[in-house]
C-alpha positions in Angstrom: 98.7 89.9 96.7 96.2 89.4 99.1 92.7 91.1 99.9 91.5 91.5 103.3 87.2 91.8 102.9 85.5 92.8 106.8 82.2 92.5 107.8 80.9 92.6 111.8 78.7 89.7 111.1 79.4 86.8 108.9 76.9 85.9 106.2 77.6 89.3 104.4 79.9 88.0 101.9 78.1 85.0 101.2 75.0 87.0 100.4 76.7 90.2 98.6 79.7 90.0 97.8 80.8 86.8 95.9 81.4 88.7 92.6 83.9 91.0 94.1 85.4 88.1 95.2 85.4 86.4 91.7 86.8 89.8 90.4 89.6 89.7 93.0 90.7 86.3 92.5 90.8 86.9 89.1 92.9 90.1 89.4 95.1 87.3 91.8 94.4 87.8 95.2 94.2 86.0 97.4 90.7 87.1 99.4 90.5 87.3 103.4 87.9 87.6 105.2 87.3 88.6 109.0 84.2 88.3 110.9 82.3 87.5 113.8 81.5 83.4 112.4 79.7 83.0 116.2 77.2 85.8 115.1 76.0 84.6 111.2 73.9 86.8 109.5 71.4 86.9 106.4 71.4 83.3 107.0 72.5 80.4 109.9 75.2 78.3 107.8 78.9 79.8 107.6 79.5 76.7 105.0 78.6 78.6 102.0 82.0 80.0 102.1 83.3 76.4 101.8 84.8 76.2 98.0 85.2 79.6 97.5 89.2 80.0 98.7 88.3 82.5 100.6 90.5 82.5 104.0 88.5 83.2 107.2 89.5 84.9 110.3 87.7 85.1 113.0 87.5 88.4 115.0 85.5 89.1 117.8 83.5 91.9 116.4 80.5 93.6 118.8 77.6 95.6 117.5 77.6 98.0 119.8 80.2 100.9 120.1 79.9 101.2 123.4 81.4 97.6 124.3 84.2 97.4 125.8 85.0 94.0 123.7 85.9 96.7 120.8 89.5 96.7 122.4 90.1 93.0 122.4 88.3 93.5 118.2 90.7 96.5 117.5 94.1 94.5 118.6 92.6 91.8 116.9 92.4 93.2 113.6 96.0 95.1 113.8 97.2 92.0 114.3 95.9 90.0 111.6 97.1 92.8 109.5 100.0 92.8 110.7 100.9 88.9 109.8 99.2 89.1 106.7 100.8 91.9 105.1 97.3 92.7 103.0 97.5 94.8 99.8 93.8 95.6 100.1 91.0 96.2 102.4 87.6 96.2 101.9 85.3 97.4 104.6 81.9 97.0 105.3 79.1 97.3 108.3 79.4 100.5 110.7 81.9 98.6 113.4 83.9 96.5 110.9 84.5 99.6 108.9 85.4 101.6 111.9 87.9 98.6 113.1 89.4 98.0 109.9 90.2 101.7 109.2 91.3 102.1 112.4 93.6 98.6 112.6 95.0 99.9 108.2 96.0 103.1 109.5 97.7 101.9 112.5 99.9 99.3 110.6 100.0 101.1 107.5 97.9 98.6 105.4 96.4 100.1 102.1 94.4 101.2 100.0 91.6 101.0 101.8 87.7 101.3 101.1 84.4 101.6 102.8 81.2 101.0 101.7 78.5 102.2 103.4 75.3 100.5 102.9 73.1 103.3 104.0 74.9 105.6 107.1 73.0 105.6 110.4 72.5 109.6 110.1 69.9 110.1 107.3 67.7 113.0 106.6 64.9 112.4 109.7 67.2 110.3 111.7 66.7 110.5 115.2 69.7 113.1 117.0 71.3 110.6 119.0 72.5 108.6 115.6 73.8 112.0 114.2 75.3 112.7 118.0 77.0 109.5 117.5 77.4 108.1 114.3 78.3 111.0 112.0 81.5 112.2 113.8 82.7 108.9 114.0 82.0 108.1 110.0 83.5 111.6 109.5 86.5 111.1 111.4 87.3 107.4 110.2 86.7 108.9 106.2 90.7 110.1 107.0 91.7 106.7 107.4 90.2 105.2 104.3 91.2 105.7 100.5 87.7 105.7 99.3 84.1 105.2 100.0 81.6 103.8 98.7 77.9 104.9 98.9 74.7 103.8 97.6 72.2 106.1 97.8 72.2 109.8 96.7 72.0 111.3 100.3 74.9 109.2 101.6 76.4 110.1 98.4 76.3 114.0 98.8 76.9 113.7 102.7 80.2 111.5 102.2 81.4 114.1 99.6 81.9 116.6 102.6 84.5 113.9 104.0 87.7 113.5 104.2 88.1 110.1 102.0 90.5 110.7 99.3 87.9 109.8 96.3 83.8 109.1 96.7 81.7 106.8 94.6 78.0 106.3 94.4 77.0 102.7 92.8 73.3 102.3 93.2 72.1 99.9 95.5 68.8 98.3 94.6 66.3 98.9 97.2 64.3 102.3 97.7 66.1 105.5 97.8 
C-alpha cells in the first residue's frame, strides 16, 4: 500500500508531519511525498528527509492561483498518481490541496483528506480572500473524503461542505 503526503513547499513534513509518517509505515505504507524541493520551507535543508524512506517527487507547485504554471502542476500530479497507483492521499497547504484533490478525483485515487491549517477566509478576513478562496475550498471539499481542521471556526465553516466526514484536532497556537 502506498501513501501519497502533498505539500506546495517542502520543509512541511520534515517540520509537522513525521509522526504521521511513523504511523503510516507502521500500518505498511509505503509514504510519498510531492513538493516543490526548489522552494524549501520552515527551514533551507531538504536532507532531513534523508533516512526516513520517505519517496520524494518533485512537482512544480506555484503559490499563486493565478499562475499559469498550475497547468504544467495539475498534469503533474495526475500523472504521478497515475504510475503510483496510491491507496492514500494526504493533503495539505491551499494549492497542494487544491491539486491533489483535483489530480485523485481525476484518476480516481482515494480516500482522500485535507487538512487545512487555518482557511484564508476567517471571520475579519479581507473580501477578496472570501471572493477567492472560499468557493474554491468549497468546491474542492467534493473531491476529498475528509477534512481536517484545526481551529473551531474552520471547524464549523467546513461542516457546511461537501467533504464526506469533518474533524477538528486542535492545533496549538491561538484560536
Amino acid at each position: 500500500r502506498k501513501a501519497l503526503l502533498v505539500t506546495h513547499v517542502s520543509g512541511f513534513v520534515p517540520q509537522f508531519e513525521m509522526n504521521n509518517v511513523r504511523i503510516l509505515q507502521s500500518m505498511g505504507y509505503e509514504v510519498h511525498y510531492a513538493s516543490n524541493f526548489n522552494t524549501p520551507s520552515y527551514g533551507t535543508d531538504n536532507h532531513r528527509l534523508d533516512g526516513t524512506g520517505i519517496i520524494c517527487h518533485q512537482i512544480d507547485f506555484v503559490r499563486s492561483p493565478f499562475d499559469k504554471r498550475n497547468f504544467q502542476v495539475y498534469r503533474q500530479m495526475v500523472e504521478l498518481m497515475r504510475r503510483e497507483d496510491f491507496s492514500l492521499v494526504h493533503c495539505h497547504t491551499p494549492m497542494g490541496g487544491v491539486m491533489a484533490r483535483l489530480a485523485a478525483h481525476v484518476t480516481g485515487t482515494g480516500p482522500v483528506i485535507y487538512t487545512a491549517h487555518g482557511f484564508h477566509f476567517y471571520k475579519g478576513a479581507p473580501l477578496t480572500n472570501w471572493l477567492l478562496y472560499y468557493p474554491v475550498e468549497k468546491y474542492c471539499s467534493r473531491l476529498c473524503d475528509m477534512i481536517i481542521t484545526i481551529n473551531e471556526e474552520d471547524y464549523q465553516r467546513a461542516k457546511g461542505f461537501h467533504a464526506k466526514r469533518t474533524e477538528k484536532i486542535d492545533g496549538i497556537g491561538l484560536d
